[in-house]
C-alpha positions in Angstrom: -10.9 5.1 -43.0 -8.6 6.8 -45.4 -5.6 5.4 -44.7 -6.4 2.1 -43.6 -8.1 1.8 -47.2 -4.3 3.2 -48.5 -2.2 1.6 -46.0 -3.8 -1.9 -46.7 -3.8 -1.2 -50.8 0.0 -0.8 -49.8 0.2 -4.9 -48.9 -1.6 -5.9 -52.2 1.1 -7.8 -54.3 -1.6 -7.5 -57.5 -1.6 -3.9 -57.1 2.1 -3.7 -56.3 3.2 -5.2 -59.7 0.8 -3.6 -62.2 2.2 -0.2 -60.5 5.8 -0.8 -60.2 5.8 -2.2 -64.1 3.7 0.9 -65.8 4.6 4.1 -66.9 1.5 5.8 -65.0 3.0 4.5 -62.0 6.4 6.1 -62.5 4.9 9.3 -63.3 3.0 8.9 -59.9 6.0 8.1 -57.6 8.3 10.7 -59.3 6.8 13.0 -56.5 8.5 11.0 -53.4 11.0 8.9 -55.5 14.1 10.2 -56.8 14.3 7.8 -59.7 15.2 3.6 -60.0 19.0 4.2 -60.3 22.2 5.6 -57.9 22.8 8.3 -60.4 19.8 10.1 -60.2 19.4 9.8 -56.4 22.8 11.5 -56.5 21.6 13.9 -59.1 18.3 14.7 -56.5 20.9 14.8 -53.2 23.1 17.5 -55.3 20.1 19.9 -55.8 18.8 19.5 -52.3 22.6 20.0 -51.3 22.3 23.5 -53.1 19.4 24.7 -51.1 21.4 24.2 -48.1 20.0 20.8 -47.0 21.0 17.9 -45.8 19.9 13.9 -47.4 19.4 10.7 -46.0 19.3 8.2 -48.6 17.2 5.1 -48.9 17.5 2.5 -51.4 14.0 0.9 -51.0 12.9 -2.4 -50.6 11.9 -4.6 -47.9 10.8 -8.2 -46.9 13.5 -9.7 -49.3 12.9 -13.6 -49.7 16.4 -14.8 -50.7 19.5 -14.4 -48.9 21.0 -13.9 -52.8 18.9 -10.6 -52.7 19.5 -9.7 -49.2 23.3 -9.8 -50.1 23.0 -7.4 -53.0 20.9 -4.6 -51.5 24.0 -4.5 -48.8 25.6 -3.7 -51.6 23.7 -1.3 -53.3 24.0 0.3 -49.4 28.0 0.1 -49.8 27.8 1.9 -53.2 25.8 4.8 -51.9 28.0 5.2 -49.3 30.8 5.3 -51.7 28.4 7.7 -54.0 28.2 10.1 -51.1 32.1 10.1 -50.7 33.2 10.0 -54.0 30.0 13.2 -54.6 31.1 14.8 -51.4 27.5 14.9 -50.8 25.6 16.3 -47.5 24.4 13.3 -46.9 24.2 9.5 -45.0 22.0 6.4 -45.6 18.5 4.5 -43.9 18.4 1.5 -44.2 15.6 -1.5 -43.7 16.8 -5.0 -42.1 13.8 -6.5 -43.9 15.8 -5.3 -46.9 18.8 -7.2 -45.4 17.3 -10.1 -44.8 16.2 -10.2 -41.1 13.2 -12.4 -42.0 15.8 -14.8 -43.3 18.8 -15.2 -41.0 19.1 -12.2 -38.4 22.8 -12.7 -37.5 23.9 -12.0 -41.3 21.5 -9.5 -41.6 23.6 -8.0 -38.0 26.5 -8.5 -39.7 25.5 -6.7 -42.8 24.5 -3.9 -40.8 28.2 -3.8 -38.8 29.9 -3.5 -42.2 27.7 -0.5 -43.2 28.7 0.7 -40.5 32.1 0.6 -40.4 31.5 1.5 -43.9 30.0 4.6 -43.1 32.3 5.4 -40.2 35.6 5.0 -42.5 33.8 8.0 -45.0 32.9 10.2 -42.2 29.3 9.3 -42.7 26.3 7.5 -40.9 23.7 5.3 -41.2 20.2 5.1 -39.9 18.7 2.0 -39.3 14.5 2.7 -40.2 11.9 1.4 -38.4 9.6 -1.1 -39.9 6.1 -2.5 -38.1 5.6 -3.0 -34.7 6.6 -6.6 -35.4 10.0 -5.4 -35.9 10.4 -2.8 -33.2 12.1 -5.0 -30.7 14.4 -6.8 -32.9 15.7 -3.5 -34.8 16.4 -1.5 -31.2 18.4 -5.1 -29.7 20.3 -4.9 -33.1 21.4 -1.4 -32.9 21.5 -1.6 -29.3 24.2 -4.5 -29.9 26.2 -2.9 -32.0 27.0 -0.1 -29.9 27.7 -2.2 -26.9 30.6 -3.5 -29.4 32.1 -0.2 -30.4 30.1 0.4 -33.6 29.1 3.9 -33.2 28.1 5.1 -36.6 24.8 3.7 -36.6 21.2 5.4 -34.6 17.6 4.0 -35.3 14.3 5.3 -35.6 11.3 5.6 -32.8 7.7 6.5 -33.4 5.6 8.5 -31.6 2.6 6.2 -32.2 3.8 3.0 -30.2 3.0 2.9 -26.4 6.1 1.4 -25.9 8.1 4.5 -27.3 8.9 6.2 -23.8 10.4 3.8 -22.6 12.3 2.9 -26.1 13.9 6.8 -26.3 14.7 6.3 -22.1 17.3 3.4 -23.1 18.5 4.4 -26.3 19.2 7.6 -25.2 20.9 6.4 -22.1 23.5 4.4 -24.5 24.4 6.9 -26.3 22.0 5.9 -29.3 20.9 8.7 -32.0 17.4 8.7 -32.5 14.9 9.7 -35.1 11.8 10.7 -34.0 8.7 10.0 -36.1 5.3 10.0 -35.9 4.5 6.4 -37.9 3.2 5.2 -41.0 2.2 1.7 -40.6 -1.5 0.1 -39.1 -1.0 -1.0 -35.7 -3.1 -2.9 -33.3 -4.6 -0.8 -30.4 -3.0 -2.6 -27.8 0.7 -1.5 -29.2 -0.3 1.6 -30.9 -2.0 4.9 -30.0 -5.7 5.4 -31.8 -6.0 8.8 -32.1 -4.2 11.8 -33.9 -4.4 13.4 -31.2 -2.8 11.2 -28.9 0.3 11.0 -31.4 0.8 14.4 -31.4 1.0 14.6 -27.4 3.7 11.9 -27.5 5.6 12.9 -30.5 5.7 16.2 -28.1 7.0 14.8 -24.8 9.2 12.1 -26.7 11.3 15.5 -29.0 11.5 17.8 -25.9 13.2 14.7 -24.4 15.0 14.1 -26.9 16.5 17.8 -27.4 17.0 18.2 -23.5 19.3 14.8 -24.0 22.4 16.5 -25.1 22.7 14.3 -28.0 22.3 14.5 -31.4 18.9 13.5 -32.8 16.6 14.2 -35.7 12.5 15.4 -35.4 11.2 14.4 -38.5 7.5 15.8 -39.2 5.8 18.4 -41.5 3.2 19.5 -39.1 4.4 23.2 -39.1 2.1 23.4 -35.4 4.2 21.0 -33.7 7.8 22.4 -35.8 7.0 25.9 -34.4 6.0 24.6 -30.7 9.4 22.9 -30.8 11.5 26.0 -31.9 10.1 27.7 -29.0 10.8 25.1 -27.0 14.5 25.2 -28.3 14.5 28.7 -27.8 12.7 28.5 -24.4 15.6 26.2 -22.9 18.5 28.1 -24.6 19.4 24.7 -27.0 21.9 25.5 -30.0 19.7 25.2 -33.4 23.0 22.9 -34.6 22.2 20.5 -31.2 19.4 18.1 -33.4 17.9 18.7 -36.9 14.2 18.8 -38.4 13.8 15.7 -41.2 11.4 15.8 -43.7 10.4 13.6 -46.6 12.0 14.3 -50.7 8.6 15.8 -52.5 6.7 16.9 -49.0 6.3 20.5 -47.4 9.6 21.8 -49.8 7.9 25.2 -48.8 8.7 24.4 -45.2 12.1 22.9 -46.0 13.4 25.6 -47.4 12.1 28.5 -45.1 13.5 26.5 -42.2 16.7 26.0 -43.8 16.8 29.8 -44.6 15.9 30.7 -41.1 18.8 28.7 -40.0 17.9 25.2 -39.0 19.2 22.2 -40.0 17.2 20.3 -41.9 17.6 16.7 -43.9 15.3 15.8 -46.3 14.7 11.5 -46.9 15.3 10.7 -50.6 14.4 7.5 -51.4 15.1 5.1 -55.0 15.2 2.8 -56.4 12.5 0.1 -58.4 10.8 -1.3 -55.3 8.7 2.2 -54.4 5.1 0.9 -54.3 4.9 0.3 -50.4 6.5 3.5 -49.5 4.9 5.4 -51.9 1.5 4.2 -50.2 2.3 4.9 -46.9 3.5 8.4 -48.0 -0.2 8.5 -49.3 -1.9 7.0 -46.4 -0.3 9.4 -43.7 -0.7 12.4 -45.0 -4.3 12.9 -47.1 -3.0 16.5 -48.3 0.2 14.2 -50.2 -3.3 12.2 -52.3 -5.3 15.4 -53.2 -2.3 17.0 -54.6 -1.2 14.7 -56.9 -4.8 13.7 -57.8 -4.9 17.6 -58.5 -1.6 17.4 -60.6 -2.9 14.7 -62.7 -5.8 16.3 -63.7 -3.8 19.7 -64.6 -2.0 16.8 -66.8 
């Protein structure tokens, strides 16, 4: 009940705007956002860099409405790939095709994402194409799927343990060649797409990694549940796969505890730092999937 109550506070537009336009809701996000602008997401990357781990970078927004926007958030996506070079950060980008304009004209948004690409390929780099609602899941695997049938390489997607569908998803991804990040999922699905319970997610986020690591290709687990991060190490250990075969991911301002004793104990680990002015849906989905994220910062703004 929870996170349906967060997860559907997340779609209010009335909410969104008296958030995103207040101080209080700044000093709020500040947990999970690196700040509105390029420089201090580069400042946040560098100090993550230093404890030995690795970024993804995310410049948020999604659903754009004109193709005006649309063009220049592929260009705020060129200039953090250019940031990343020019830094010599540890680091690549996620991106959104609702941010690109896929609601709007899906072969631009295509092409946007070939450009990236080639972008990202050119600085030795790599972009991650995220994974919206269920509504989207088909169209964001046939549009990664396409580009590496035409030689674009430098591009992977993201699967979610919650989706019935997901089996078979990591099965053809993986048979192409396709990177994959594994998650678990943070948006509302109906039952007849999504699993129900907890528990259920957990089995499949399970099956789905071990796949995953025994594919011989290079993918990231992203979660913060320490049970299933330890089942997996032993599972790593158990079938003799390199700790530099896959990484863990994690989210900027989550588990840094668990970040940095995996880093230290030799894993690779990425941590997803997102900025940028649009943070009010993500920053409520952060919320809604993870209750522990609410109580502490309800705890921190009372210390405050």
């Amino acid at each position: 009940m929870f996170r349906r109550i967060l997860v559907a506070a997340a779609a209010s537009r009335r909410i969104r705007a008296a958030m995103e336009n207040s101080a209080a809701g700044w000093r709020l996000a500040r947990r999970f956002v690196a700040g509105a602008t390029l420089e201090q997401v580069v400042a946040a990357t560098r100090a993550v860099n230093a404890a030995g781990i690795a970024a993804t970078i995310d410049h948020l927004g999604e659903h754009v409405a004109s193709a005006n926007l649309a063009q220049a958030n592929a260009q705020s996506y060129h200039a953090v790939l250019e940031a990343i070079l020019a830094n010599r950060l540890h680091a690549n980008a996620s991106i959104k095709l609702t941010n690109l304009g896929l609601d709007l004209d899906a072969a631009r948004c295509a092409r946007f994402v070939c450009s990236l690409a080639e972008h990202a390929a050119r600085c030795d780099s790599f972009i991650r194409v995220d994974m919206e609602s269920s509504a989207y899941t088909q169209r964001t695997v046939d549009l990664v799927r396409g580009l590496h049938r035409n030689g674009v390489k430098a591009v992977g997607t993201v699967i979610q343990a919650c989706l019935r569908r997901s089996p078979a998803d990591v099965a053809r991804l993986c048979s192409e060649g396709i990177r994959i990040r594994l998650v678990k999922g943070a948006y509302r699905e109906p039952k007849q797409v999504a699993f129900a319970r907890k528990a259920e997610v957990d089995k499949n986020f399970l099956d789905l990694a071990g796949r995953l690591l025994s594919s011989g290709l290079y993918h990231a687990i992203a979660t913060h549940d320490e049970r299933i991060i330890r089942a997996l190490i032993a599972f790593v250990r158990q079938e003799k796969i390199s700790r530099h075969a896959f990484e863990f991911q994690m989210l900027y301002g989550v588990r840094r505890d668990l970040q940095q004793r995996l880093a230290a104990e030799g894993w690779r680990v990425r941590v997803y730092i997102p900025f940028g002015s649009e943070w009010y849906p993500y920053f409520m989905r952060r919320l809604g999937e993870r209750p522990a994220n609410f109580w502490f910062l309800a705890k921190n703004l009372l210390r405050e």
